[in-house]
Jmol script that loads the backbone (N, CA, C; Angstrom):
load data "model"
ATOM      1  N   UNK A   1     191.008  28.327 -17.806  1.00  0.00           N
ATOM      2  CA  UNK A   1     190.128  29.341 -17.256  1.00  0.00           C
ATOM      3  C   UNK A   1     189.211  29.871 -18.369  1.00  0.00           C
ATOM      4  N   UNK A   2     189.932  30.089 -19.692  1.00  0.00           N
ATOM      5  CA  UNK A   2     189.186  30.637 -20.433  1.00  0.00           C
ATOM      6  C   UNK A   2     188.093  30.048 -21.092  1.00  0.00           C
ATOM      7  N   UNK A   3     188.012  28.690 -21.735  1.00  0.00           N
ATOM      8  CA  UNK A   3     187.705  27.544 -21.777  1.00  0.00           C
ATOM      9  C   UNK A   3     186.407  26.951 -20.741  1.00  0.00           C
ATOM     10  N   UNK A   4     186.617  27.059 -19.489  1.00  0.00           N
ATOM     11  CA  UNK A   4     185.405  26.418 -19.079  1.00  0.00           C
ATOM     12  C   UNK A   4     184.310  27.974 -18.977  1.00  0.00           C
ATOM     13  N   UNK A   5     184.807  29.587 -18.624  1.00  0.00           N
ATOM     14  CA  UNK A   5     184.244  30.150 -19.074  1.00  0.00           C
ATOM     15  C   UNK A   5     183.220  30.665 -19.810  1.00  0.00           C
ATOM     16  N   UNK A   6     184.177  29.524 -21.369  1.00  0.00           N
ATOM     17  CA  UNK A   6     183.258  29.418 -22.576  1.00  0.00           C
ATOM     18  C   UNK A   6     181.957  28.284 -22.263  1.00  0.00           C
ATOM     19  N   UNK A   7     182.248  26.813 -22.040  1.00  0.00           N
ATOM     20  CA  UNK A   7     181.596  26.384 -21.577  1.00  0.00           C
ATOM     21  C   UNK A   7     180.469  26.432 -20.582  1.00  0.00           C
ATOM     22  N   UNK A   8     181.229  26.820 -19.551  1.00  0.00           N
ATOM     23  CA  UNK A   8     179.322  27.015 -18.221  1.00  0.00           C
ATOM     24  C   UNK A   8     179.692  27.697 -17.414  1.00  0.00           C
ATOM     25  N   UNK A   9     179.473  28.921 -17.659  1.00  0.00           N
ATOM     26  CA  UNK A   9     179.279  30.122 -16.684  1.00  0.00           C
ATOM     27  C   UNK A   9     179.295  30.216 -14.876  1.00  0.00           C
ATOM     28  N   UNK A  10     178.361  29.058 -14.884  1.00  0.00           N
ATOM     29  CA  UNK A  10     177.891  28.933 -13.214  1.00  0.00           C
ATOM     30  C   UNK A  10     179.549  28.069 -12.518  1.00  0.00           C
ATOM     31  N   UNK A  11     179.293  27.343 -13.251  1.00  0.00           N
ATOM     32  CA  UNK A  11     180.893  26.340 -12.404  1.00  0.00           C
ATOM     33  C   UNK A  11     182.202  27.348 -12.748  1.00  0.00           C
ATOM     34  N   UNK A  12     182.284  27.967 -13.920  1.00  0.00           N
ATOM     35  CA  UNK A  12     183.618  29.026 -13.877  1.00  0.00           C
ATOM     36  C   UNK A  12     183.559  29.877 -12.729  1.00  0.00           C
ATOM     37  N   UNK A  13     181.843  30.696 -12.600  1.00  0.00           N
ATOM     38  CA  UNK A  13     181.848  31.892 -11.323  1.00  0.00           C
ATOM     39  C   UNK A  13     182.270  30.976  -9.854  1.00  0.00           C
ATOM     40  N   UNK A  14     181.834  29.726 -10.021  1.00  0.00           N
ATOM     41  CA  UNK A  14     182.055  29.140  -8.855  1.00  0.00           C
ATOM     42  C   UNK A  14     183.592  28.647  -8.052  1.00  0.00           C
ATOM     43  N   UNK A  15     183.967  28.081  -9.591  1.00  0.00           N
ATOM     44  CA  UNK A  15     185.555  27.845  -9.360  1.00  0.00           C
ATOM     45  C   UNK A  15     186.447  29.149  -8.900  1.00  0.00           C
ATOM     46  N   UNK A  16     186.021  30.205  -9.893  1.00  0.00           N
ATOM     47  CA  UNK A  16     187.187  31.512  -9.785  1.00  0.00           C
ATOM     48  C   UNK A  16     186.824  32.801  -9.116  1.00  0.00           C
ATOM     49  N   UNK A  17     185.396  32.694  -7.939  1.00  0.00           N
ATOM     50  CA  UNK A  17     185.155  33.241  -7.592  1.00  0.00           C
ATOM     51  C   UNK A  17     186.296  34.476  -6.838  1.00  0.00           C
ATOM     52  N   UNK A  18     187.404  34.089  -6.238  1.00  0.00           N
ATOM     53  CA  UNK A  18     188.113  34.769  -5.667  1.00  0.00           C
ATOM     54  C   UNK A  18     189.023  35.607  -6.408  1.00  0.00           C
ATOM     55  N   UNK A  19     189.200  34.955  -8.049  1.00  0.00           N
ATOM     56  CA  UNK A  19     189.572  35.998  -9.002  1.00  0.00           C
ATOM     57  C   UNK A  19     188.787  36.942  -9.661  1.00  0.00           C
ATOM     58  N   UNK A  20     187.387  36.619  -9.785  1.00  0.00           N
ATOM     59  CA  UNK A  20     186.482  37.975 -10.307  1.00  0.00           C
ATOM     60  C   UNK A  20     186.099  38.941  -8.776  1.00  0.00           C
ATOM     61  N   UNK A  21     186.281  38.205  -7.725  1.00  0.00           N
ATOM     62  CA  UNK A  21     186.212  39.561  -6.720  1.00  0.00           C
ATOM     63  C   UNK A  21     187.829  40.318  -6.587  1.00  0.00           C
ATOM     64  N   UNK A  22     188.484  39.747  -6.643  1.00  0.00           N
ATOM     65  CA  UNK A  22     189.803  40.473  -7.338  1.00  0.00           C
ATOM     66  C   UNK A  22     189.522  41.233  -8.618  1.00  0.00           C
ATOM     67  N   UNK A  23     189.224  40.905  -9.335  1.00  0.00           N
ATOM     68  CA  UNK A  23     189.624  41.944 -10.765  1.00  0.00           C
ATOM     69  C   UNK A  23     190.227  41.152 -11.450  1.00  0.00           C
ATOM     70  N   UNK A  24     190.941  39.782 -11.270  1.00  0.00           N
ATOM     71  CA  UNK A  24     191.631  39.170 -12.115  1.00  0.00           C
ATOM     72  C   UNK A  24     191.290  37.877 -13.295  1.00  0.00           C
ATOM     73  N   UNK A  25     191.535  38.311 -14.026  1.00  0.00           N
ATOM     74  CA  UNK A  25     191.028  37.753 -15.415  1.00  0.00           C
ATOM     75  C   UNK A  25     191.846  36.725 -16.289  1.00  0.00           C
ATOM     76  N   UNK A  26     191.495  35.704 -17.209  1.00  0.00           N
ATOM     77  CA  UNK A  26     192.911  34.892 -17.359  1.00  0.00           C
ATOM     78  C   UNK A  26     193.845  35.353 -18.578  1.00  0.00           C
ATOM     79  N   UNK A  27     193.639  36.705 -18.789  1.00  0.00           N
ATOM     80  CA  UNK A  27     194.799  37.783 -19.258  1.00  0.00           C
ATOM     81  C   UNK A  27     195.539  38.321 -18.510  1.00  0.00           C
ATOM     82  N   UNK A  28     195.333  39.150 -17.160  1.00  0.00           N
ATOM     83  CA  UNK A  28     195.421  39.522 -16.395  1.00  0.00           C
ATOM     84  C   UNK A  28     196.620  38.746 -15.037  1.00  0.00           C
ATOM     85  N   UNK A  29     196.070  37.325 -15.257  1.00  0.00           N
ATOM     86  CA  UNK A  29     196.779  36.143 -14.446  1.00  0.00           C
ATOM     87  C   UNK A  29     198.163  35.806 -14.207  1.00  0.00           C
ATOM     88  N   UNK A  30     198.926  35.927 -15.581  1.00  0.00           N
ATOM     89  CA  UNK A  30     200.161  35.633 -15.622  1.00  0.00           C
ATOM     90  C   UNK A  30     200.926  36.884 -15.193  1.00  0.00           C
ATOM     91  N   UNK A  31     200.494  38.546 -14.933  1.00  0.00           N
ATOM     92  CA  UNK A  31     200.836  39.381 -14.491  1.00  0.00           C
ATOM     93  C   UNK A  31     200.757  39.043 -13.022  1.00  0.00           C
ATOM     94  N   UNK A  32     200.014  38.675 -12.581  1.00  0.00           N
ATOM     95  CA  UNK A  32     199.874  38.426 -10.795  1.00  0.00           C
ATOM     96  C   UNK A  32     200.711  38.019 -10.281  1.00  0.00           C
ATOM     97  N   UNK A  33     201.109  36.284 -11.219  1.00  0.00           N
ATOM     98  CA  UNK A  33     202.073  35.485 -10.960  1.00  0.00           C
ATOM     99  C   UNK A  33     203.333  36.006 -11.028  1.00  0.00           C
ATOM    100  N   UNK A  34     203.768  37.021 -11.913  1.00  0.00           N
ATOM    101  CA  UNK A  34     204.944  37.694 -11.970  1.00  0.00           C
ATOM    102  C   UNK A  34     205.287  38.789 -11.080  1.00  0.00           C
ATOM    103  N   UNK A  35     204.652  39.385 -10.650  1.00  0.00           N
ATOM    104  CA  UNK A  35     204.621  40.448  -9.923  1.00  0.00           C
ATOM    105  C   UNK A  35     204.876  39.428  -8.279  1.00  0.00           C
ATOM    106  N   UNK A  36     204.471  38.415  -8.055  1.00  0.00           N
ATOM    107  CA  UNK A  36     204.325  37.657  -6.889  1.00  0.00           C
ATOM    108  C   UNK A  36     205.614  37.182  -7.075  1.00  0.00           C
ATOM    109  N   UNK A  37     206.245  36.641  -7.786  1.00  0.00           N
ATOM    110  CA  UNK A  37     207.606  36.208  -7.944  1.00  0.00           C
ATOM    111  C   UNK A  37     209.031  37.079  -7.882  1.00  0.00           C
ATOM    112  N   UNK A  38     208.571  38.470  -8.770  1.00  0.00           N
ATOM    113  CA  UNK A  38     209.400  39.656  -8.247  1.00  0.00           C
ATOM    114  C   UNK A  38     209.228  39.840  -6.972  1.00  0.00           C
ATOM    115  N   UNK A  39     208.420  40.177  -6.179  1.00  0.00           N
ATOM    116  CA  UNK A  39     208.880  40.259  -5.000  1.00  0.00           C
ATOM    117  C   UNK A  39     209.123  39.338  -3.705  1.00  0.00           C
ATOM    118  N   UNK A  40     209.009  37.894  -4.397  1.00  0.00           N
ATOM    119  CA  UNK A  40     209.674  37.005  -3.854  1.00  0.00           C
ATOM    120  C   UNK A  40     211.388  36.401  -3.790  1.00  0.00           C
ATOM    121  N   UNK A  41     211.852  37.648  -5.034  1.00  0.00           N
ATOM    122  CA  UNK A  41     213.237  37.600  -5.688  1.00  0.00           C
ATOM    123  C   UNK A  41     214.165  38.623  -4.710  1.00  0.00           C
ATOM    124  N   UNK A  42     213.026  39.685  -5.042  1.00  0.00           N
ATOM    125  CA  UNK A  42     213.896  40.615  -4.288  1.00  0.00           C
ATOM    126  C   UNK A  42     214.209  40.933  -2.364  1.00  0.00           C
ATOM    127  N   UNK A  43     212.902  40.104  -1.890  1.00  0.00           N
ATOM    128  CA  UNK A  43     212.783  39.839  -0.388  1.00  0.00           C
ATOM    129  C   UNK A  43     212.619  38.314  -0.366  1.00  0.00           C
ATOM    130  N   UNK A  44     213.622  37.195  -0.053  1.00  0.00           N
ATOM    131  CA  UNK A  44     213.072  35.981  -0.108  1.00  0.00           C
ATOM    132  C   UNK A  44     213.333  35.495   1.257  1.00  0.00           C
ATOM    133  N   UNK A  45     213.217  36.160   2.084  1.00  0.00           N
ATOM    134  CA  UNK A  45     213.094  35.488   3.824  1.00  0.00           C
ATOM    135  C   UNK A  45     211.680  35.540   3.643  1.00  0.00           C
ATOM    136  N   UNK A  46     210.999  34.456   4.535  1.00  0.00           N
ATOM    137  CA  UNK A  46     209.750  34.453   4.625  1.00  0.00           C
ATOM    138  C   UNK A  46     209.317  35.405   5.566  1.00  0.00           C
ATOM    139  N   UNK A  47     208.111  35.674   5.666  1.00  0.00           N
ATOM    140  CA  UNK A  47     207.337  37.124   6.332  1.00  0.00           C
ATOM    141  C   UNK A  47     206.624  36.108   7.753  1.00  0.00           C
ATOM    142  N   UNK A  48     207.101  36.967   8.708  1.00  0.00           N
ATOM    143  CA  UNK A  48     206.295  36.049  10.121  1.00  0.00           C
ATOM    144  C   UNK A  48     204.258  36.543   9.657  1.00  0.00           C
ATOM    145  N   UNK A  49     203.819  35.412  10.209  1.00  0.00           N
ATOM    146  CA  UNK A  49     202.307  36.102   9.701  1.00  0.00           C
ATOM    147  C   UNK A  49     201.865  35.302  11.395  1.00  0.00           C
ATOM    148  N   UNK A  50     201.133  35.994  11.614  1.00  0.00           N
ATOM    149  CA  UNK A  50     200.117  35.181  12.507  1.00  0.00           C
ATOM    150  C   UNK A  50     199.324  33.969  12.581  1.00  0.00           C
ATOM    151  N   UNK A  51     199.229  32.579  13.420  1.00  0.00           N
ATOM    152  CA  UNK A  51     198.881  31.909  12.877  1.00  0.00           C
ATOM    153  C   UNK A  51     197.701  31.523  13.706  1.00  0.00           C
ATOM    154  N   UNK A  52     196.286  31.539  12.912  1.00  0.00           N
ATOM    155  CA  UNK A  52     195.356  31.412  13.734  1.00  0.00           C
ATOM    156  C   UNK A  52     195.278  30.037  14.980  1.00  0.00           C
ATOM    157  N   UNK A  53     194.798  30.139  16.250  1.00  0.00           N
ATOM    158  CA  UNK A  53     195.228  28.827  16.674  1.00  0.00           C
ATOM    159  C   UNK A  53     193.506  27.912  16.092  1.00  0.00           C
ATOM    160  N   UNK A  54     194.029  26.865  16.137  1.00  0.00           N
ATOM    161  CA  UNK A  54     192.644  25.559  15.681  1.00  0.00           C
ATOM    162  C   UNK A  54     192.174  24.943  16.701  1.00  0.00           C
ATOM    163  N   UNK A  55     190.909  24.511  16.486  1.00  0.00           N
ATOM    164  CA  UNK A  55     190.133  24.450  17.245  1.00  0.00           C
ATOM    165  C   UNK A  55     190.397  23.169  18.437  1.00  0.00           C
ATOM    166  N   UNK A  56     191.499  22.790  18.074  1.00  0.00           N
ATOM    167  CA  UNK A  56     192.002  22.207  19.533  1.00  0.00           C
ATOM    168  C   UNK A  56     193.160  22.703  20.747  1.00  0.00           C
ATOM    169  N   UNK A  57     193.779  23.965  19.578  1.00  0.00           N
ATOM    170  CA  UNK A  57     194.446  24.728  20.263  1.00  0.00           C
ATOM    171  C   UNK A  57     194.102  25.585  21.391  1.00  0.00           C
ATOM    172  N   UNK A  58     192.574  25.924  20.978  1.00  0.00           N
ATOM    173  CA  UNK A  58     192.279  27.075  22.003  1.00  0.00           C
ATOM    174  C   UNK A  58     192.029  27.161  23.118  1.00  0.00           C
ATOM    175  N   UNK A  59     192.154  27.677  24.207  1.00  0.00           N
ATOM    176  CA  UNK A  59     192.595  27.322  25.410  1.00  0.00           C
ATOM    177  C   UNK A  59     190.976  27.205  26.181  1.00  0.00           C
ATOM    178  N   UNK A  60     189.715  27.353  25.409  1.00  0.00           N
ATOM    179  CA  UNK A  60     188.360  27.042  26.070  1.00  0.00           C
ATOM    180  C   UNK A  60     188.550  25.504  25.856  1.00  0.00           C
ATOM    181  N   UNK A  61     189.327  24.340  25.167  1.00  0.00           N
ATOM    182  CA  UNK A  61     189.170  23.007  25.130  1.00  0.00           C
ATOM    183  C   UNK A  61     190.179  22.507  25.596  1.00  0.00           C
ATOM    184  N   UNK A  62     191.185  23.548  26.370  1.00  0.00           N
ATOM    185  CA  UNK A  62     192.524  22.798  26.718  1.00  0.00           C
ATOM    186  C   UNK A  62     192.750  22.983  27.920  1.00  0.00           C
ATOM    187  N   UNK A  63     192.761  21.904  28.601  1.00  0.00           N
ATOM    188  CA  UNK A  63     192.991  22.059  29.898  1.00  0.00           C
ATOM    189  C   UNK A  63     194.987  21.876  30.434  1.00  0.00           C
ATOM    190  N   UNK A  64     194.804  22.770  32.028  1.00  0.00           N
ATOM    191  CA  UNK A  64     195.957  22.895  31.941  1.00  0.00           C
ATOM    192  C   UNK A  64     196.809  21.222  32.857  1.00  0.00           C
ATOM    193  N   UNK A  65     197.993  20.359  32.480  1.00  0.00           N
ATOM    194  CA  UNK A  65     197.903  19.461  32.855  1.00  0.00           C
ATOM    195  C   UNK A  65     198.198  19.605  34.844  1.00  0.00           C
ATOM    196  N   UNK A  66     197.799  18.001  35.565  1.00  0.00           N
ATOM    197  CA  UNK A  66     197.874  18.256  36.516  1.00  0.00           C
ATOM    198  C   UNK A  66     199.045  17.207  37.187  1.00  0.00           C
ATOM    199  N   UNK A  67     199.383  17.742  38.165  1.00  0.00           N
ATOM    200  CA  UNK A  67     200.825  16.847  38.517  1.00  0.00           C
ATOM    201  C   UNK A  67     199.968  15.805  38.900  1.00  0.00           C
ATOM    202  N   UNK A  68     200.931  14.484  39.279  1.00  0.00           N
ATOM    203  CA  UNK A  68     200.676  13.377  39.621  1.00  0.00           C
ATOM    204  C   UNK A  68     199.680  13.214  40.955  1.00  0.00           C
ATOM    205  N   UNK A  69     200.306  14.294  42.094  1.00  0.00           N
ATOM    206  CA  UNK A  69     199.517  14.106  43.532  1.00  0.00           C
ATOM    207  C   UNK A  69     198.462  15.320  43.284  1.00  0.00           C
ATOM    208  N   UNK A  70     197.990  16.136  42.123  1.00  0.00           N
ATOM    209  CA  UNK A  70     196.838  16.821  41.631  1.00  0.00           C
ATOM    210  C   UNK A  70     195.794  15.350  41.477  1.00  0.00           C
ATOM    211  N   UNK A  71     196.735  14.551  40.323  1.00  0.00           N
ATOM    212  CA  UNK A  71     195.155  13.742  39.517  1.00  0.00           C
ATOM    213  C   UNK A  71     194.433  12.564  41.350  1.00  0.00           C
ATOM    214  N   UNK A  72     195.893  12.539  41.760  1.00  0.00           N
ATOM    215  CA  UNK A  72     195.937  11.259  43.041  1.00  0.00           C
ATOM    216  C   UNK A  72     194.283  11.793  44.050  1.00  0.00           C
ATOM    217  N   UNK A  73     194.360  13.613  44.303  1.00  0.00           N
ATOM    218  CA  UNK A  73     193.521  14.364  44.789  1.00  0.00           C
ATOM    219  C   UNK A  73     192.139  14.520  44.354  1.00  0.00           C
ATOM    220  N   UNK A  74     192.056  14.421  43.052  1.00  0.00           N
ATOM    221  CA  UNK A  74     190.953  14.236  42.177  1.00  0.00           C
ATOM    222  C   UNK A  74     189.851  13.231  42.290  1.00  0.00           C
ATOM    223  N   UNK A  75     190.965  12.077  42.380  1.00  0.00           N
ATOM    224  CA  UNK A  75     189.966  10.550  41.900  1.00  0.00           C
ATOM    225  C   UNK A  75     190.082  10.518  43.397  1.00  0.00           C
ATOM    226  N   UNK A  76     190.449  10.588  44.448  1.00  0.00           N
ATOM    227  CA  UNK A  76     189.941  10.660  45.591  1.00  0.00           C
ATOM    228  C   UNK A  76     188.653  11.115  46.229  1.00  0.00           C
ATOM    229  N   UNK A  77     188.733  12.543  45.335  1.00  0.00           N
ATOM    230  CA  UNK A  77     187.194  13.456  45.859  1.00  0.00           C
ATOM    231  C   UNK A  77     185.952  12.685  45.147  1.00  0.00           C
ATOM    232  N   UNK A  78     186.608  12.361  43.868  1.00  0.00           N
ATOM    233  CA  UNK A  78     185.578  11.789  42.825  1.00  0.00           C
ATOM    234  C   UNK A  78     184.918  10.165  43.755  1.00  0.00           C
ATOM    235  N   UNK A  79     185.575   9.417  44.361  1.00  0.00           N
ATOM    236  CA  UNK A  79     185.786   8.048  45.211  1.00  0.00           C
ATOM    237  C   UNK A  79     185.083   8.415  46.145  1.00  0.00           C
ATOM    238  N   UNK A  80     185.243   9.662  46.903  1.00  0.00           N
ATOM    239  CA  UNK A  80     184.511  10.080  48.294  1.00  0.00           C
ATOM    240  C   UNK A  80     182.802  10.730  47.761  1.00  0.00           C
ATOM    241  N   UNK A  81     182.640  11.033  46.350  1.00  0.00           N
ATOM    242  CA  UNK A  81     182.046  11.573  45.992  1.00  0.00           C
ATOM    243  C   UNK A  81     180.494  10.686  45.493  1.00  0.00           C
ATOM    244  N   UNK A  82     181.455   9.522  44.965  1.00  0.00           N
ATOM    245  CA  UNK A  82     180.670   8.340  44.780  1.00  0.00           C
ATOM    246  C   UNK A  82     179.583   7.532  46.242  1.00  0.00           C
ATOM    247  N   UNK A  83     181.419   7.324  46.899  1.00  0.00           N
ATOM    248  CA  UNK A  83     180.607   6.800  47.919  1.00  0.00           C
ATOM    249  C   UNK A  83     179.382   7.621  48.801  1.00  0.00           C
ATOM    250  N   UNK A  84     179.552   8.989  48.697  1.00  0.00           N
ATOM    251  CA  UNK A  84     178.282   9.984  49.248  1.00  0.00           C
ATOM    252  C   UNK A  84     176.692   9.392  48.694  1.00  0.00           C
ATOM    253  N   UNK A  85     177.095   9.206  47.454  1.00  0.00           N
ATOM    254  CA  UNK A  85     176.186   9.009  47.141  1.00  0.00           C
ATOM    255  C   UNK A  85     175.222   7.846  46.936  1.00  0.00           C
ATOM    256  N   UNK A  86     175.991   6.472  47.481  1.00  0.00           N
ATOM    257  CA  UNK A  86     176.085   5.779  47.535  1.00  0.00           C
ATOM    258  C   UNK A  86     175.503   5.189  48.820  1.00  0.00           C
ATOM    259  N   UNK A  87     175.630   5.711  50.013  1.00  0.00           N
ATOM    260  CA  UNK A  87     175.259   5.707  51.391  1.00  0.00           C
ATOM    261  C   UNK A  87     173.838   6.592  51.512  1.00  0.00           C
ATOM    262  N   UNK A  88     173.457   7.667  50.594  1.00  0.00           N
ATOM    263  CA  UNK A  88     172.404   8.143  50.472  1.00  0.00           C
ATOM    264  C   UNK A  88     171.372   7.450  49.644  1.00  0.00           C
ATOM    265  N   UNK A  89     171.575   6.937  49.404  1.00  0.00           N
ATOM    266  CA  UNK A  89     170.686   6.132  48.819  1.00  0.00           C
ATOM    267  C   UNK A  89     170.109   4.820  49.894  1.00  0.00           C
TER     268      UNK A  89
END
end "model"
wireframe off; spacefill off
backbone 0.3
color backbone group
């Protein structure tokens, strides 16, 4: 951290962006890590967190499934639907 720092400014702000909007510095760093580990010592069940659903999860792309004499009803209307159009012509 300290090191490319020295080197080029733009790729350090870029890499560690989420530690200079923190406050955290690579003095600063090995305190984080410790402090994150103490209280992984003293509470070590994991914490329920919420988990966002993804973008195939969400129920605007998920349809709900249909029984067998649902889909049988379907491709029927779709068949009668064809042929409508089919005779109109």
């Amino acid at each position: 951290m300290d090191a490319l720092e020295e080197d080029d400014e733009e790729k350090y702000k870029r890499q560690f962006s989420k530690y200079i909007d923190d406050d955290v510095s690579s003095q600063t760093l090995e305190d984080v890590y410790r402090k994150a580990h103490d209280a992984i010592r003293a509470d070590p069940s994991p914490s329920l967190t919420v988990k966002k659903p993804s973008y195939n999860e969400t129920k605007k792309y998920k349809m709900a499934k249909l029984s067998k004499e649902e889909r049988k009803a379907r491709v029927q209307e779709k068949l009668k639907k064809i042929q409508e159009e089919r005779m109109a012509e």
